[in-house]
C-alpha positions as a Python dict, from the first residue, in 0.01 Angstrom:
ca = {
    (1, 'X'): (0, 0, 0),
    (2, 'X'): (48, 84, 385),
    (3, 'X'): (336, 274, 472),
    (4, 'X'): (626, 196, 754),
    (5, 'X'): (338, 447, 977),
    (6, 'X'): (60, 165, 868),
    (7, 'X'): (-148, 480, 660),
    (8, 'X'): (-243, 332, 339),
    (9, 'X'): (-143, 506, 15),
    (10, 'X'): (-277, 433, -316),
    (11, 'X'): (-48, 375, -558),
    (12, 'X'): (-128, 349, -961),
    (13, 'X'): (95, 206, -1259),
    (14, 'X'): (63, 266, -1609),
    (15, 'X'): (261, 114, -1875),
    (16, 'X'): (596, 293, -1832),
    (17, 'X'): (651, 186, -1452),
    (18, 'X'): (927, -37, -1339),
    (19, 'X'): (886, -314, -1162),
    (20, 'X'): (1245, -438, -992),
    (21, 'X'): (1239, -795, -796),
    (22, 'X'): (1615, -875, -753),
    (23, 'X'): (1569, -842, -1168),
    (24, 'X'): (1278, -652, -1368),
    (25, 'X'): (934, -776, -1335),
    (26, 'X'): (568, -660, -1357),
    (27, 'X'): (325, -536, -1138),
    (28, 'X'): (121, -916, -1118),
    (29, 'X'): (502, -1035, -973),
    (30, 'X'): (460, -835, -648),
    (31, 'X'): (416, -1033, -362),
    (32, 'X'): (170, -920, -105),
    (33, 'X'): (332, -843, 252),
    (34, 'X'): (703, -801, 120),
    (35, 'X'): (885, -444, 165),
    (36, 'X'): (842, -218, -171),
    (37, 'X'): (1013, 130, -245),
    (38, 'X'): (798, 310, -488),
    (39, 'X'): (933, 602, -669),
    (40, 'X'): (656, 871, -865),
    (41, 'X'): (420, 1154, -850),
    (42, 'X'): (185, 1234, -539),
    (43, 'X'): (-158, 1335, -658),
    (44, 'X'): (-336, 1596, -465),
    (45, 'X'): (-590, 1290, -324),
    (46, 'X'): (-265, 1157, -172),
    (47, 'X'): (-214, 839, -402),
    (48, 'X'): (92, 795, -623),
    (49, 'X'): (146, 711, -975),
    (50, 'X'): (425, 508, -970),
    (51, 'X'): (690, 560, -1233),
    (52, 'X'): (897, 256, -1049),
    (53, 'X'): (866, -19, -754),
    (54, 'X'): (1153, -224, -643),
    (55, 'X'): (1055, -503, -398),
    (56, 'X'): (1355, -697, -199),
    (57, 'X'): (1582, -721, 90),
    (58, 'X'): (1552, -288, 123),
    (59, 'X'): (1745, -247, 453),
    (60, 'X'): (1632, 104, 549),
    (61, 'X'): (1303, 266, 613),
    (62, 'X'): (1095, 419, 351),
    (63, 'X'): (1227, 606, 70),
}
């Protein structure tokens, strides 16, 4: 994903992560190019498991 700076971060899911578009979702319901807040663990190569993603109407900068 590319940050609000436009670095990219990889971000992984696994089975447990939460996938929130205006109501719950999965990963394949993401839309490319829309705003995402994704909550998890930063791995020492810099990419982040995600434990949830919300994608919608954010209003704010990165969380």
């Amino acid at each position: 994903m590319k940050t609000m700076d436009g670095s990219t971060v990889t971000v992984t899911t696994d089975d447990r992560t939460t996938v929130q578009i205006s109501k719950p979702g999965k990963v394949a319901d993401l839309q490319t190019g829309t705003s995402v807040v994704v909550r998890g663990q930063q791995g020492g190569d810099g990419s982040v498991t995600a434990t949830s993603i919300t994608q919608g109407n954010l209003g704010g900068g990165p969380r």
